[in-house]
N, C-alpha and C positions, 0 to 999 in steps of 0.2 A: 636528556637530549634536547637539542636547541631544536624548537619550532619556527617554521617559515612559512608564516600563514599568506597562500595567494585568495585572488579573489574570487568571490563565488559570482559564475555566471549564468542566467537565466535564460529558455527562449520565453518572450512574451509574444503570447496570442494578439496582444492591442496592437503592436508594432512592428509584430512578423520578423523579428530579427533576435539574435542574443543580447544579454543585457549586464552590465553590471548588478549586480544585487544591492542597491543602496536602502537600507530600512531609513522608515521616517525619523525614528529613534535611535538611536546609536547603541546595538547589543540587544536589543528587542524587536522582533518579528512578529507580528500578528499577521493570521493567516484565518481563511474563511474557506471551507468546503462544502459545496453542495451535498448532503447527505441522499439516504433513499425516501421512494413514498413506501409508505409503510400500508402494502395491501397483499403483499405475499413474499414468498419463501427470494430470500433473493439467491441471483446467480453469479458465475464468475465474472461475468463483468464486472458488475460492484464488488467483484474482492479486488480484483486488479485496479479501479479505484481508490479505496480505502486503504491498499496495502503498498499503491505509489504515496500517495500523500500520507502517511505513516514512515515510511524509509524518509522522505525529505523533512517532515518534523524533525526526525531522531538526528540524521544527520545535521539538521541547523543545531541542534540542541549539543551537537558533541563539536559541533564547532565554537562553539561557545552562548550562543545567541538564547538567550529567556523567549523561549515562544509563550505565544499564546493562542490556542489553535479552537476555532469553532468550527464545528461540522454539526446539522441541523439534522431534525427529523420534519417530513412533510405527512402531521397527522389529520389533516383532511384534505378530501381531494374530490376529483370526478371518481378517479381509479377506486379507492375507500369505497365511497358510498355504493360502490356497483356493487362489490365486491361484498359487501351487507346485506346488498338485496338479495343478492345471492345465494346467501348463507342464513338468512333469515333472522338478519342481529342489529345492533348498534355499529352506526358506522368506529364508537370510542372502542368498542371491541374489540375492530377489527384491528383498529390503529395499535392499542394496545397487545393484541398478540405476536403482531409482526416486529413493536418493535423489540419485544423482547427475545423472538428469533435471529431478528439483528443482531443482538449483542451478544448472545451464544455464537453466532457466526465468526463475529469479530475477537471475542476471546478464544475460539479453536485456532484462530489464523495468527492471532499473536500481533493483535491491530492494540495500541493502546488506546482505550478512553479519551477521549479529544478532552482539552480544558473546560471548555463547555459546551455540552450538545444541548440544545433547547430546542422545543418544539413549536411550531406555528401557535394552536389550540392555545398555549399560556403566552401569547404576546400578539393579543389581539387590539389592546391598547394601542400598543406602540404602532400597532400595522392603522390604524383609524386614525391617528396622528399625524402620520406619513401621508397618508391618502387625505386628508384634510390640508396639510401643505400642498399638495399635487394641487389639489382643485381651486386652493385659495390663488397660486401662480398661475391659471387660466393654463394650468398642465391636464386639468383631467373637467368632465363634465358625466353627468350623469343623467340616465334614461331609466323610466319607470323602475331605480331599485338598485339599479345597476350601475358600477360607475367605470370608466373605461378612462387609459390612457389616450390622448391624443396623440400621435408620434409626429404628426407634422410639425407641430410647434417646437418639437427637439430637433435644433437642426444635426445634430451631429448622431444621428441613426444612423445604424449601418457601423458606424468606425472600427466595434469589434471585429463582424463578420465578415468585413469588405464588400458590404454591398450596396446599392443603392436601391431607394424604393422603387424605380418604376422597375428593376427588375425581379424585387420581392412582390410588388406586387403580380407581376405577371405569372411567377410561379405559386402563390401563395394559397398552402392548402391548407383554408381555413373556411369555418362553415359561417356562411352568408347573412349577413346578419344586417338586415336594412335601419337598426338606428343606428349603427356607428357611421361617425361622420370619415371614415376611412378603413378597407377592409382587414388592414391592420395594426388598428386599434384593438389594444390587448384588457381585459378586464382587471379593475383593480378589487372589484368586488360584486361580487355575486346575491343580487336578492334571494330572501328566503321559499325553498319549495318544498310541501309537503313529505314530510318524512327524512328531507335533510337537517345537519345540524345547522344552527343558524345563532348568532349573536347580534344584542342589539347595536344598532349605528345611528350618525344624524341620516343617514338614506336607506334608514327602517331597516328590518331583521334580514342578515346575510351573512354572508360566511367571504373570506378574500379569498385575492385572485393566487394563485401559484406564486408568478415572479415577486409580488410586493411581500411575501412573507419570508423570503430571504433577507430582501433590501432592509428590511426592520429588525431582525435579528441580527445582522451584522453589522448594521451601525450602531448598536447597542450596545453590543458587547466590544467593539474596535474602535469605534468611534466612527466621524462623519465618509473619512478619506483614511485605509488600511494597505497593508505591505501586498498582500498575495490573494488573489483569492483561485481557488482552484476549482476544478470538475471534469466529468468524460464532454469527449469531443461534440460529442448530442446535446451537449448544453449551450454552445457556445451561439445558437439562435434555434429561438428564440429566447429562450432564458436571459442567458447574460447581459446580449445586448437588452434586453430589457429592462432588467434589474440597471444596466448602467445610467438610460432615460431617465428613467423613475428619480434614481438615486439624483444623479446629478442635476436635473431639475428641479427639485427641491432645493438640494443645498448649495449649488452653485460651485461647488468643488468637485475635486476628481474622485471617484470613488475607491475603486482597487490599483495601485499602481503596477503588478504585475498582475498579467494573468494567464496561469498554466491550466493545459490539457492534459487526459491522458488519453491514449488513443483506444481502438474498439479492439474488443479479442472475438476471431473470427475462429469458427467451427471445420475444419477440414476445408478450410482456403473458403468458405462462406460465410456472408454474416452473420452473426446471431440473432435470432429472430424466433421469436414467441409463434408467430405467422408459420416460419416455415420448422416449428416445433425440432429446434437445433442446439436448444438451448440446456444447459446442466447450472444446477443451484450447487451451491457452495455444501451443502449437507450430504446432497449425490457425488461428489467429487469426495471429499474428505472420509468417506463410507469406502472410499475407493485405496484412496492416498495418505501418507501421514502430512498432516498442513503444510510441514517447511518444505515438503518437497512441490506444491501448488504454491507458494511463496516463490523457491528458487525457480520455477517455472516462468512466472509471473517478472520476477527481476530480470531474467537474462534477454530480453528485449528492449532496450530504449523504449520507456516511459512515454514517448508520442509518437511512438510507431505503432502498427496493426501485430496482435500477435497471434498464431494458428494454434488453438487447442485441438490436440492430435492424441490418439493413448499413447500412438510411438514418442511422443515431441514430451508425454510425461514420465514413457518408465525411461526415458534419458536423463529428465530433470532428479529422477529416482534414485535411477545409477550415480549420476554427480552426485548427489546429498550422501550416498552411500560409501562416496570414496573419501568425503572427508572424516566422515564417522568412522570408516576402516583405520586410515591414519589417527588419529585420536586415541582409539585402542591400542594399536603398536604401542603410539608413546608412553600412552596408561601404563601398559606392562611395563615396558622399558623404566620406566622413574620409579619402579617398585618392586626394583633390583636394587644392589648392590653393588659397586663398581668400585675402581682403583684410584687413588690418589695421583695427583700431578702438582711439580712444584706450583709457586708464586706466578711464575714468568708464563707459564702455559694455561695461566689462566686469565691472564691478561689478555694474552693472544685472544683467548678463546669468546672472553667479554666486548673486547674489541670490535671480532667479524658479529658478533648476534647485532651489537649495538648498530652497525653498518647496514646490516641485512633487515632489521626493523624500522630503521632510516627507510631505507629503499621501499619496502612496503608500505608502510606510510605515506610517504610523499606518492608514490603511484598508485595507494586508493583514493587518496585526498583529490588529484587533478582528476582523475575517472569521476568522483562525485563533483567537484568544484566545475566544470564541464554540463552543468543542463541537467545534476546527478545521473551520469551514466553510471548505472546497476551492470548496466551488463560489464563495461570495462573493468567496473569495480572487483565484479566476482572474478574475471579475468584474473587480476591482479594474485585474488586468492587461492585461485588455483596451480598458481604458479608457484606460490610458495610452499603450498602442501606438497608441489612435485618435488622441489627444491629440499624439504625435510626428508621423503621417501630415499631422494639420493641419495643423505647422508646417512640415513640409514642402514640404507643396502651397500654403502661401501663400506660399514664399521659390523666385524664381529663381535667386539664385546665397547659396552660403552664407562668410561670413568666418568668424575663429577661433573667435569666440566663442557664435557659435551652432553649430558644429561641436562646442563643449564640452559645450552643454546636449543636443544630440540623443547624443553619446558617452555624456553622464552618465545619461540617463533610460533607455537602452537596456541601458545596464552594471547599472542595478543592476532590469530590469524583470528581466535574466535573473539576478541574483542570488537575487531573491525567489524566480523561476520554479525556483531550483535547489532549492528547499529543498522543492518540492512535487514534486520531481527532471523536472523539464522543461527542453527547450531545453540538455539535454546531449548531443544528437546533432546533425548538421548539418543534417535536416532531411529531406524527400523530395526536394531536390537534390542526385544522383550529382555526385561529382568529375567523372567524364564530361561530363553533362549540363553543369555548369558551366561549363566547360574549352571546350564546343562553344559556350554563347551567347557565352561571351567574346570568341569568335573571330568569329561572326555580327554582334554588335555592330560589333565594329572592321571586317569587310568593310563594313556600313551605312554606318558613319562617313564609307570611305573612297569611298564612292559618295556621299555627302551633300557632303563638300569639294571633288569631280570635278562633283557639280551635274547628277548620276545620279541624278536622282528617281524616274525610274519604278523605277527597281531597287530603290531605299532602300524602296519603300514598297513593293514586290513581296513584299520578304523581312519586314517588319511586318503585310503581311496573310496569307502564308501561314501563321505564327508565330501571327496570331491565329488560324487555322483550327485551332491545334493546343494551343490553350487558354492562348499565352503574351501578354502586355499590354507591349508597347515601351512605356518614358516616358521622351521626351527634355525635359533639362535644358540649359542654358546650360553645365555644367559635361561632359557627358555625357549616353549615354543608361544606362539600367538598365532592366531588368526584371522581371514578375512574374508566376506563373499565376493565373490568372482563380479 
């Protein structure tokens, strides 16, 4: 099938508007995601994070594009060290347990491995480097230990967030600190205090600030000036824009040339918030759900919009995931029949309309993603075709080859698309068990239906429906599906 690749469009945070997608390199995309701090269990907001910038890796990557994708870990911090005391440890402990809860997380959710995750803690070089540039351009100065950005010397502060200083500083909720020469001068490095972790520097034992251990990991591993850099909307100040100052003061280049949000997942129409204890960790959800259906949850909203975690708004996400696994089965059965023969001529026909109707889906996931990747239009797309199979289904009593070809083809590659949005790679909310048990209920029906045992046949299809399960008998068989 002939390919008609359009272009992919971006919204960029920097410029508030959509974008063409132009990489620096022509078929390669380097992309940079802010990761978690690693000091506790994390929640669905960082899945809805990790699992938007995950669909768009995949997606560039099946557009053809060689990414190269870093997402960091933040293994020291304020949060760490509190969280130490607390627990009566090493703050490396602490760092280390979380992040290996992280990656359990992200392996239940079906997030890939980013190209390179690196942590602060081993690129402390690179960060003393960086802040050694800052201070040599009269960007940074330092007070007993401490070394602190200057933002007034950057003049183009604010550009991300669209603000100007005199009304950051008016709102500016930051603790008061009479050696900085401005109250939002941000730290680039932290002298060393009793019972923190600390490495040595030229401005003696300390540990860096938050934003500069980004700015150093990413221009390591991308170089000075990269394609994307991503995160939730809570980053976009002061993080970002800070990360931009640093960066671009330094080197004198532009740092990330797009840059995408994703937006907050709100609790029953409220924010989520630790404060007003509203919040579910990805472990407490998944205890709950099977992952792709917190996945297709997490997709059916535009990726910069607000989304409502709701139990109603999940066992829908449930029901959807369940209706494509129903069809799936159908067709299972269906292709593992045997069916009738048709000349030459009607199966050309038949090669024909799939090739048309695969076209068609195709091109209308591709503009849903090519679009800012709308997820939500995308699934759109596939649920239209699933419906579109169901039709043909239910209008054919018995099926020959080659409409066996067209329901194989349409369903092979609903779940190819579906992969790229990483769906429909688990079996489903049907246990091997459960499986295994209607198989055998079926074929007891059957064997009551050919004995001309009806009242039993239909004993065991209405108790079945009391338990949420729909017998449909074919010509060729029966199959079934939950309600």
């Amino acid at each position: 099938m002939e390919r008609i690749v359009s272009e992919i469009r971006v919204y960029n945070t920097l410029t508030n508007k959509k974008e063409k997608l132009v990489p620096l390199t022509s078929g390669r995309i380097n992309m940079y995601v802010c990761g978690v701090t690693v000091y506790d269990h994390c929640h669905i907001g960082h899945a809805r994070g990790a699992i938007v910038f995950d669909v768009i890796r995949r997606y560039l990557e099946y557009r053809g594009f060689k990414v190269t994708y870093v997402r960091n870990f933040t293994d020291v911090d304020d949060k760490i060290i509190n969280r130490a005391k607390e627990q009566g440890c090493q703050a490396s402990q602490v760092a280390e347990k979380y992040t290996a809860e992280y990656c359990k997380d992200m392996e239940q959710l079906g997030v890939y491995s980013a190209t390179v995750e690196p942590k602060a803690t081993e690129h402390i070089k690179e960060i003393i480097k960086l802040i050694q540039c800052l201070e040599k351009k009269g960007y940074a100065y330092q007070v007993e230990g401490d070394v602190f950005f200057e933002i007034d010397k950057f003049s183009d502060y604010g550009k991300l967030s669209n603000r100007d200083l005199e009304s950051m500083r008016a709102g500016a909720r930051v603790d008061i600190d009479s050696r900085k020469r401005d109250p939002l001068d941000f730290a680039l490095w932290k002298s060393a205090k009793e019972g923190e972790p600390a490495w040595e520097s030229p401005w003696g034992a300390g540990r860096p600030g938050w934003h500069i251990e980004c700015s150093a990991m990413s221009m390591k591993y991308l170089g000075e000036t990269f394609d994307i850099h991503g995160g939730g909307k809570d980053l976009i100040f002061p993080h970002h824009e800070n990360e931009i100052a640093q960066s671009e003061a330094c080197t004198g280049k532009p740092f990330a040339r797009y840059w995408l949000h994703n937006g907050f997942v709100n609790i029953n129409q409220e924010k989520m918030s630790k404060s007003l204890q509203n919040f579910f960790t990805i472990k407490e959800v998944l205890a709950q759900y099977p992952s792709e259906v917190l996945r297709l949850f997490l997709l059916s909203t535009h990726y910069r919009s607000p989304i409502n975690f709701t139990v109603n708004n999940m066992d829908d996400a449930a029901k959807a995931l369940e209706r494509f696994h129903n069809t799936f089965h159908t067709v299972e059965h269906i292709l593992n029949t045997s069916g009738q023969e048709k000349d030459q001529s009607e199966s050309n026909d038949v090669s024909s309309i799939l090739e048309e109707r695969i076209t068609a889906l195709r091109c209308g996931f591709e503009r849903a993603m090519d679009d800012d990747f709308n997820t939500a239009e995308a699934i759109g797309k596939l649920y239209n075709a699933v419906k579109e199979v169901n039709v043909f289904i239910r209008e054919h009593t018995s099926f020959n080859t080659f409409e066996r070809n067209f329901i194989r083809g349409m369903i092979n590659y609903i779940k190819e698309l579906g992969g790229v949005l990483g769906l429909f790679q688990q079996s489903g909310a049907k246990s091997d068990m459960v499986e295994g048990l209607m198989e055998i209920l079926l074929e007891v029906r059957k064997i009551c239906r050919s004995q001309k045992n009806w009242a039993l046949a239909d004993k065991i299809r209405f108790l079945l429906q009391g338990k949420g399960i729909t017998i449909e008998d074919h010509q060729e068989g029966a199959t079934w599906r939950r309600k």
